[in-house]
C-alpha positions in Angstrom: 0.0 0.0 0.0 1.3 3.5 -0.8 2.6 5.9 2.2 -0.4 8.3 1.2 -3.0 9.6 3.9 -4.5 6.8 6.4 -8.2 6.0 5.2 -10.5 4.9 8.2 -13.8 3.3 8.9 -15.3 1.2 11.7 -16.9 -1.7 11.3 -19.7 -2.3 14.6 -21.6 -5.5 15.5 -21.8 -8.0 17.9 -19.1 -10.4 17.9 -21.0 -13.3 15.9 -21.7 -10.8 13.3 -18.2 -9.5 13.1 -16.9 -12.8 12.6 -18.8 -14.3 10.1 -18.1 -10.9 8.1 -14.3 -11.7 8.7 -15.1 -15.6 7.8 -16.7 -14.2 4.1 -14.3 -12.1 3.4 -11.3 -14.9 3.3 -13.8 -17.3 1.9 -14.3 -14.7 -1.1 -10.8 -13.7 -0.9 -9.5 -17.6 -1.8 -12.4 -17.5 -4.6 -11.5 -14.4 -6.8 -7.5 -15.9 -6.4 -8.9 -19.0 -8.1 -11.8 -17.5 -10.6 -11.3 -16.4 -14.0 -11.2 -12.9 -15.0 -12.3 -10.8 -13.8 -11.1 -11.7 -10.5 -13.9 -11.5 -8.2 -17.0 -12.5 -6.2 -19.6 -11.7 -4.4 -21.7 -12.9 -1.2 -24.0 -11.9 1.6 -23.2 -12.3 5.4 -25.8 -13.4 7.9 -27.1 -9.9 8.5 -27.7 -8.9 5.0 -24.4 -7.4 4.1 -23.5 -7.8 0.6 -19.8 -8.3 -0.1 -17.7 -8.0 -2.8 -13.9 -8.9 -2.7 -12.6 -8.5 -6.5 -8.1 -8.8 -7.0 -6.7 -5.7 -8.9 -3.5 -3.7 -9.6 -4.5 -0.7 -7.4 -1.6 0.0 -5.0 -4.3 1.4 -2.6 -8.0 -0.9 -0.6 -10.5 0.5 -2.5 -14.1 0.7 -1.1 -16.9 1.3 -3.0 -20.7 2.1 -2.1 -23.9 0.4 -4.5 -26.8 2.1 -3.1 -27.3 5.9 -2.3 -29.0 5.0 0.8 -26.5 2.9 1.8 -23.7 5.8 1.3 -26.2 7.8 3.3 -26.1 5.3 6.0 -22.2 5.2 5.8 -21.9 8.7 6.4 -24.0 9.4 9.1 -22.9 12.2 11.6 -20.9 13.4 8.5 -22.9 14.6 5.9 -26.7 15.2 5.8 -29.0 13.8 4.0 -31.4 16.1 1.5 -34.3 14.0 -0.8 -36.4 15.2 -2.9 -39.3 17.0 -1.5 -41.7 15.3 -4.1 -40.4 11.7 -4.4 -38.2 11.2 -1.7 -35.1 10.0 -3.6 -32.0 10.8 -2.1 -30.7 13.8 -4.1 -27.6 15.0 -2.4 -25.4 14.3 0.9 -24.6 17.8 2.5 -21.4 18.0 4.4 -22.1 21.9 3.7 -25.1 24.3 5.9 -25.4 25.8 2.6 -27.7 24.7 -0.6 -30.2 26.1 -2.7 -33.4 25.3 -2.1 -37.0 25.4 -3.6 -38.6 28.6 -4.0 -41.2 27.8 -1.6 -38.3 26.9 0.6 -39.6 23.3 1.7 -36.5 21.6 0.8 -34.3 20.3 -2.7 -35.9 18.7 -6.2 -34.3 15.9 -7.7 -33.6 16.1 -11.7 -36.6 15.0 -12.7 -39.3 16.3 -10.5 -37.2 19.8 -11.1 -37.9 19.0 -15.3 -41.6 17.9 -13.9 -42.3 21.2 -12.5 -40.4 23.9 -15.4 -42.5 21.9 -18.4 -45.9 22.5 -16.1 -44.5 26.2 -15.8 -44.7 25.8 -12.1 -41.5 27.9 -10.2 -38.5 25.4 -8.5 
């Protein structure tokens, strides 16, 4: 791994949970060395956690997030949470005070209900 910043995360759960994750991962692990390209594999632990463990040249771990409410999840206590005020689809994770809102001021629009509401000639 390179000598570049520390990247951090904490994993919680009780101690049967922790180890079954820790179980999966070298089971996956031993799996993508022995699969064809490209090298790697998924599974889900227990308590729903999907995991994917896939063998690259990347000098650094990479993580990576599937689901936007999963991310949101992730990075609770860092960054807020704003959905859309029509659909509720996450729209943006705020790590700011500071957005832009709706005119009426009752929170953000996603793409398409903003499109939605400019081709009725409402106001955003």
């Amino acid at each position: 791994m390179s000598q570049g910043r520390l990247k951090g995360f904490r994993i919680e759960g009780k101690r049967e949970a922790l180890s079954s994750l820790a179980s999966l991962i070298s089971e996956l692990l031993k799996k993508a060395e022995t699969s064809p390209s490209p090298m790697k594999t998924r599974d889900t632990t227990q308590t729903g956690l999907l995991i994917e463990v896939a063998i690259s040249e990347f000098d650094e771990l990479r993580t990576s997030i599937e689901v936007r409410d999963d991310g949101a999840d992730l990075l609770e206590g860092w960054a807020e949470p704003k959905r859309c005020v029509k659909c509720d689809q996450l729209v943006a994770l705020l790590f700011e005070e500071e957005y832009i809102e709706s005119v009426e001021h009752d929170g953000m629009l996603c793409l398409g209900c903003a499109c939605e509401l400019l081709d009725r000639g409402e106001a955003i």
